[in-house]
N, C-alpha and C positions, 0 to 999 in steps of 0.2 A: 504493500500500500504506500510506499516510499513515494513515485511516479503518481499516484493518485493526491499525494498531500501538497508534489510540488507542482501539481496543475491547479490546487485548490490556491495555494499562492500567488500562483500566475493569474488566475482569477480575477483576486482579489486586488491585487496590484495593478494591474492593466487597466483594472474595470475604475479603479478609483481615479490612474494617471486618465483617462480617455483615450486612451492605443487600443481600440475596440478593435481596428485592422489586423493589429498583430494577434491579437486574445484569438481570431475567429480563426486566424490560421492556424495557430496551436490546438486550437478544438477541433478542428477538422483533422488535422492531425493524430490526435490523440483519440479519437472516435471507435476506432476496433477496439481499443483498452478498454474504454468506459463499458462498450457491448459484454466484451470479455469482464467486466467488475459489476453486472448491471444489477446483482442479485446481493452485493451489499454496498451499495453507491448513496441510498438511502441516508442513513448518519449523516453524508459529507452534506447533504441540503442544510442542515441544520448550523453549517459554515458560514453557509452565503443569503447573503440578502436577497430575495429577486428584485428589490427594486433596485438598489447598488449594481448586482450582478447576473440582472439579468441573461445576455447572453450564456453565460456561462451556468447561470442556474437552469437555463430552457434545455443545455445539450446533458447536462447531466439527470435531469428529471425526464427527458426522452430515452436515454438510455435505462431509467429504470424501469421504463415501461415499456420497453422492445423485446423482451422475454417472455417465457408461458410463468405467468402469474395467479396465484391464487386467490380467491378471494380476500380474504386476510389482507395479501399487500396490495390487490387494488383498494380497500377500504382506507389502508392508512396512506396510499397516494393522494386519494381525493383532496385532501386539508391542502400536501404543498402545491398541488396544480392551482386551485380556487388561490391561493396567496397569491400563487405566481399570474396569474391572468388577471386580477386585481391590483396587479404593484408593478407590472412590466415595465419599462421605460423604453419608449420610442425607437429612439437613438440605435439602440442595443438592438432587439429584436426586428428591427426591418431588414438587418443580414439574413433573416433565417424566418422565410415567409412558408416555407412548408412544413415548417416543423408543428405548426396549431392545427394542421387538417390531419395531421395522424391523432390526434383529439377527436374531431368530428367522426374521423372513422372506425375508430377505436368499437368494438361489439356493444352494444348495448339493449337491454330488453326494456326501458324505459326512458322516457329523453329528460334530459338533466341542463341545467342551467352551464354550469362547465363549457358542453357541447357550443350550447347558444354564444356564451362570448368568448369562446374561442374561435368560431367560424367569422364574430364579428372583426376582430384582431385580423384574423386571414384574409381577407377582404382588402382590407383599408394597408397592410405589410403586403401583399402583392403587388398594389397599384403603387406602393412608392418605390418598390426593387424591383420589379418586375414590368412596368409600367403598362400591365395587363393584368386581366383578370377570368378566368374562365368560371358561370357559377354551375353549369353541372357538377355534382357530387360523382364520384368513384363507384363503380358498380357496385364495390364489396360494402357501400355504407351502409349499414344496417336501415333496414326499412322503416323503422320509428322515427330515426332522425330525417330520413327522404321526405317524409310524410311530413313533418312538421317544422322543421329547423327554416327553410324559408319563409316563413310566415312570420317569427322570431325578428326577422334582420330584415325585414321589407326596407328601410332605412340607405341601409346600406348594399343591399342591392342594385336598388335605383340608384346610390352614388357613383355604382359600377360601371353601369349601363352609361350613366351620363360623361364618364368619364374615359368610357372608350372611343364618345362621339368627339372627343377631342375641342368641344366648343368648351373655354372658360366660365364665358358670363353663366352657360346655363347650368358647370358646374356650382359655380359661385351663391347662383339660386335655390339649388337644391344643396348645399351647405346653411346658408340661411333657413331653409324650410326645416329641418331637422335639426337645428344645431343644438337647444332644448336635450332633445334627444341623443345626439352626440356628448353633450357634459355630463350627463346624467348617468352615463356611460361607460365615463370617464376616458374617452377618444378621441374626442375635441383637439386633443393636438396633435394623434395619429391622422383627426384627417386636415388640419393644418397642413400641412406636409404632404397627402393626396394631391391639395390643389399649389403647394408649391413647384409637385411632382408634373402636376400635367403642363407648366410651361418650357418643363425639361424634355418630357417626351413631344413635345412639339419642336423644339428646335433641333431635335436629335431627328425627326421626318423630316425635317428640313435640307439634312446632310443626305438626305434620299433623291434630294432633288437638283440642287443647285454645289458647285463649286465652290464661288464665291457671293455674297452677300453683303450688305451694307448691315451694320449694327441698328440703324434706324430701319432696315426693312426686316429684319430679323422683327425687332419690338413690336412692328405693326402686325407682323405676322402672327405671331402669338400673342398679341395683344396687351405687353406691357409697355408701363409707360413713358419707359424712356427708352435712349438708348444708352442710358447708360446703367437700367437697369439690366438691359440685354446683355453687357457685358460682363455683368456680373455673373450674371446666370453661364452665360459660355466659357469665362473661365473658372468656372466654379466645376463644369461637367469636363471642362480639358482635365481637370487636376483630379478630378474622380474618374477617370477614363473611361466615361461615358463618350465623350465624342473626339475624334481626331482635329486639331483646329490652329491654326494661327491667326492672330490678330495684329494687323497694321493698325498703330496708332496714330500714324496720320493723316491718314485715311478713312477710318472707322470701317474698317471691309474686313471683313470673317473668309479667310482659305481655309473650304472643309480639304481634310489628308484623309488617306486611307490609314487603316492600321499598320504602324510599323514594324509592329511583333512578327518577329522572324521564328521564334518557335525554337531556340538555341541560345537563348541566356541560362542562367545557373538558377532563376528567378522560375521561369517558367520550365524548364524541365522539373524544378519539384513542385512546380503546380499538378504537372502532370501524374509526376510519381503519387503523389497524393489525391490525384483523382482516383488513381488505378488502385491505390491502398482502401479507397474506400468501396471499391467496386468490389473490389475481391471480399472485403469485408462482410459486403450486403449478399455476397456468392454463401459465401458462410453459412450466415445467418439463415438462408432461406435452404441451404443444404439440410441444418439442425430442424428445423422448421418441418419441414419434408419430412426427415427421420421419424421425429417423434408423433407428429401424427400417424404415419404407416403403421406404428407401432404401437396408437392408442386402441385399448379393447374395444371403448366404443364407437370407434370411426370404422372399426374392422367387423365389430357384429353387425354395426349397419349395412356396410358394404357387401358382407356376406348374406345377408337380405334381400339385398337388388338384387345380386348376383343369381341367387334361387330364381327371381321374378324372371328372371328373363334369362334363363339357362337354355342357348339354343340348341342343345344334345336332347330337350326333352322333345323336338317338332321334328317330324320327320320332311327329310331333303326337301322332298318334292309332294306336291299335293296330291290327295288321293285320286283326284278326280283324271289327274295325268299320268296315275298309273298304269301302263299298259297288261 
C-alpha cells in the first residue's frame, strides 16, 4: 500500500497547488493499480476531501466500484458517492466527463436520487470537454432508470439540445429560464462554463472553415463582444490545445495551423504507452468479468434452462411430412 499512500499524496498536493494536468496524468496512470486495490481503496476516501480532491477522489471511488461487489459494500459506497456529487468542484471533474454515467449505469432495481445528479453533472462535464453531448443512455442501462431518469433532468437536457445548435443568445435564454433551477442544484457554475464553452466550440468550427481571420470577424462570428474578447478566448484555446493558431498583433488576423504533433516526442509516446496500459487494463478487467460469470451457479442453471428449451437433438432433421 506504499504506491497507494504516495498517490494519496500526490493527491492531495497537486489538488491543493492547482496542477490538476499533472494529478490526471498520474491517475490515469496509476488506474490498473487502483482496479488491482479496488477491494480495499475504501479507507483511502476517508483521506481526501471531494470537494478539495475531487478528481482524484472520483478515480478512486470508481475504482471501488469497478469490481463484483456485494451488497454490504455497495450500501456503505452510497454515503461517499452522495458526498462526492454534492461537493465536486468544476475545475477538477470536467477532465473526466464519463466517469458519472458509469453511475447512471450502474444495475439498479429502483431509481435513486444519486443516479439523477449524477446524469445531471454528465451533461453539463460533457459539453465543457467534450463540447458534445449525446442523451441516448447505453443499452445495458437498467430499465428503471431508461424509464425515468429523463424526466428528472428535462432542464438540462434542453440545455443540451440548445447547445448543440450552437446559437448563444438562445443558449443564454435557456440558462436564464432554469437558472432557479441550476442553483438549487448546485451547477450554476458547471453551467457557467457550458456557455463559456460554447464560444470555444464555435471558434474551434471556425478553424473548419477559414485559414485566416480577423479577431473582429472571429467576435462577430461567435458573437462576443469585442475583439478583444476574441482574443482572449483564442489564446486561451492555443494554450489548452484546443486549436492550432497564431496571432499577428498588428494586424488582428488569427493563422488557423494544423497540428504539429509529429507522434515522436518522449511527451507523446507515453501518452500512448498509457493509453495502451489502460486498454490492456480494461482487457483484464473484462477477461475477470467473463470468468466469473461463466463460472456463476446461477448464470449457469439458467443457461442450462434455455439450453433444454431449445435443445435441437430433441427435433428430428427433416419434417415428417418430407419423409419419403
Amino acid at each position: 500500500m506504499e504506491a497507494m499512500q504516495s498517490l494519496v499524496t500526490n493527491i492531495q498536493g497537486l489538488s491543493s497547488s492547482g496542477d490538476i494536468s499533472h494529478l490526471h496524468v498520474l491517475l490515469k496512470q496509476a488506474q490498473e493499480s487502483l482496479y488491482a486495490e479496488s477491494t480495499r481503496l475504501l479507507p483511502v476516501l476517508d483521506q481526501l476531501d471531494p470537494a478539495t480532491h475531487s478528481l482524484g477522489y472520483l478515480y478512486i471511488l470508481e475504482a471501488c466500484s469497478s469490481g463484483l461487489i456485494s451488497k454490504e459494500q455497495a450500501s456503505t459506497l452510497v454515503l461517499p458517492i452522495a458526498r462526492f456529487i454534492n461537493s465536486c468542484v468544476a475545475e477538477q471533474i470536467r477532465l473526466q466527463p464519463d466517469k458519472f454515467i458509469s453511475v447512471v449505469t450502474s444495475p439498479m432495481t429502483s431509481f435513486n436520487a444519486i443516479a439523477v445528479e449524477a446524469y445531471k453533472k454528465h451533461i453539463l462535464v460533457s459539453l465543457i470537454h467534450n463540447w458534445n453531448f449525446c442523451t441516448s443512455l447505453p443499452k445495458y442501462t437498467s430499465s428503471v432508470c431508461q424509464r425515468n431518469l429523463k424526466n428528472y433532468c428535462q432542464p438540462y437536457i434542453e440545455l443540451a439540445h440548445c447547445y448543440v445548435s450552437g446559437k448563444i443568445v438562445h443558449l443564454e435564454a435557456m440558462v436564464d429560464r432554469h437558472k432557479e433551477k441550476y442553483e438549487n442544484d448546485n451547477n450554476l457554475g458547471l453551467v457557467k462554463q457550458v456557455l463559456s464553452s460554447q464560444y470555444k466550440r464555435n471558434i474551434q468550427r471556425l478553424t473548419q472553415t477559414y485559414l485566416t481571420l480577423s479577431l473582429q470577424d472571429i467576435a462577430n462570428s461567435v458573437q462576443l463582444n469585442s475583439a478583444k474578447e476574441a482574443e482572449m478566448h483564442v489564446l486561451q484555446m492555443i494554450e489548452d490545445g484546443q486549436i492550432f493558431a497564431t496571432i499577428n498583433q498588428k494586424d488582428g488576423m488569427v493563422r488557423f495551423l494544423e497540428d504539429p504533433e509529429q507522434y515522436k516526442t518522449c511527451h507523446m509516446i507515453e501518452h500512448i504507452d498509457s493509453s495502451i496500459q489502460r486498454i490492456m487494463a480494461l482487457s483484464r478487467k473484462l477477461t475477470a468479468i467473463d470468468e466469473n460469470i461463466s463460472t456463476d451457479p446461477l448464470f449457469l442453471s439458467k443457461t442450462g434452462r434455455e439450453r433444454q428449451r431449445f435443445d435441437f437433438d430433441d427435433y428430428d432433421g427433416v419434417p415428417q411430412k418430407f419423409n419419403i
